[in-house]
C-alpha positions as CSV (number, residue, x, y, z in Angstrom):
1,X,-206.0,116.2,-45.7
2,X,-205.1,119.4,-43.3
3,X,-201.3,118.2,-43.0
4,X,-201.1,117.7,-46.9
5,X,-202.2,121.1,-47.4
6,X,-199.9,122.3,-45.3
7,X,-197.1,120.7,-46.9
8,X,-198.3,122.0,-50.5
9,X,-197.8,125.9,-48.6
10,X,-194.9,124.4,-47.9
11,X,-193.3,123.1,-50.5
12,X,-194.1,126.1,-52.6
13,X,-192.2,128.8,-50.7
14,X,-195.2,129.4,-49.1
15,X,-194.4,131.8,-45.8
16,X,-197.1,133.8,-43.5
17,X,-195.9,137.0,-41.8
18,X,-198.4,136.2,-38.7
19,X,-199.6,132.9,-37.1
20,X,-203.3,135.1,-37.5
21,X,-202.4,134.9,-41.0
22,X,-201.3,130.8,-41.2
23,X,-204.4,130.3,-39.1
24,X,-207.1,131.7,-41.5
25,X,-205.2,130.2,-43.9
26,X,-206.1,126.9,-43.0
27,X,-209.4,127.1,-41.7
28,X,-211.0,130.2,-40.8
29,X,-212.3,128.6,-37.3
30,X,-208.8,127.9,-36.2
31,X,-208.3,131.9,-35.9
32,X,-211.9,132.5,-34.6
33,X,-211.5,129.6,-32.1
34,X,-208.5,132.1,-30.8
35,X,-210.6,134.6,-29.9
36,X,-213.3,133.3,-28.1
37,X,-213.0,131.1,-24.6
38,X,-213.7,127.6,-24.6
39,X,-217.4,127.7,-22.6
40,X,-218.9,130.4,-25.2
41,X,-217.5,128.4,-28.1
42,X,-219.3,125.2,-26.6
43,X,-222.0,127.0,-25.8
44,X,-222.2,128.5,-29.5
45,X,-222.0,124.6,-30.6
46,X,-225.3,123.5,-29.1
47,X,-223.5,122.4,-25.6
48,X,-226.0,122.8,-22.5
49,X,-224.8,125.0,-19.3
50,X,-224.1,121.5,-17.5
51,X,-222.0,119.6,-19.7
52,X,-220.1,122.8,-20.2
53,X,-219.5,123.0,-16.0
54,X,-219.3,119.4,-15.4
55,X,-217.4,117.8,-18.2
56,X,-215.7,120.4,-20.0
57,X,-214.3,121.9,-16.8
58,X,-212.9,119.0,-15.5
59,X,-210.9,118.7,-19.0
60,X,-209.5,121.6,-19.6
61,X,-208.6,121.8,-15.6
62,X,-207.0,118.4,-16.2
63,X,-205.0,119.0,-19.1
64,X,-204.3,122.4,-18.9
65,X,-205.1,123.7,-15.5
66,X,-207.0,126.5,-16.7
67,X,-211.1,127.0,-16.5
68,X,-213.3,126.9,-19.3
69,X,-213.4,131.0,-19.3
70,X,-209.6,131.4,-19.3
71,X,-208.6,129.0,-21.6
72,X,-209.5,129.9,-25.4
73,X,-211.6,127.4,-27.5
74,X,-208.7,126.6,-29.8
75,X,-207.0,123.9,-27.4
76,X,-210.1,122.9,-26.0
């Protein structure tokens, strides 16, 4: 349903001035998910310490080469 509301914006003339803006729009955790890294948002999620190191290191060092602490939680 995400991509149908985003054609709807669309299809109405709808424009955003900032990608802050386009984010909140369509969920308010997309924009929240930009300001936080990817091990506190886990670890705000209910994720223990050690699935955080073991598993959610080794994918974000996979697919984006970055560490859980430098990569924000929206790609993760």
């Amino acid at each position: 349903m995400l991509l149908l509301s985003i054609y709807d914006y669309q299809d109405n003339g709808r424009t955003f001035d900032t990608v802050e803006e386009f984010l909140k729009m369509l969920d308010n955790d997309f924009y929240s998910a930009t300001q936080k890294s990817f091990r506190k948002y886990l670890f705000e999620k209910g994720f223990n310490k050690r699935f955080i190191n073991e598993l959610g290191q080794m994918a974000t060092l996979v697919n984006y080469d970055q560490s859980v602490d430098s990569i924000n939680a929206f790609p993760g």
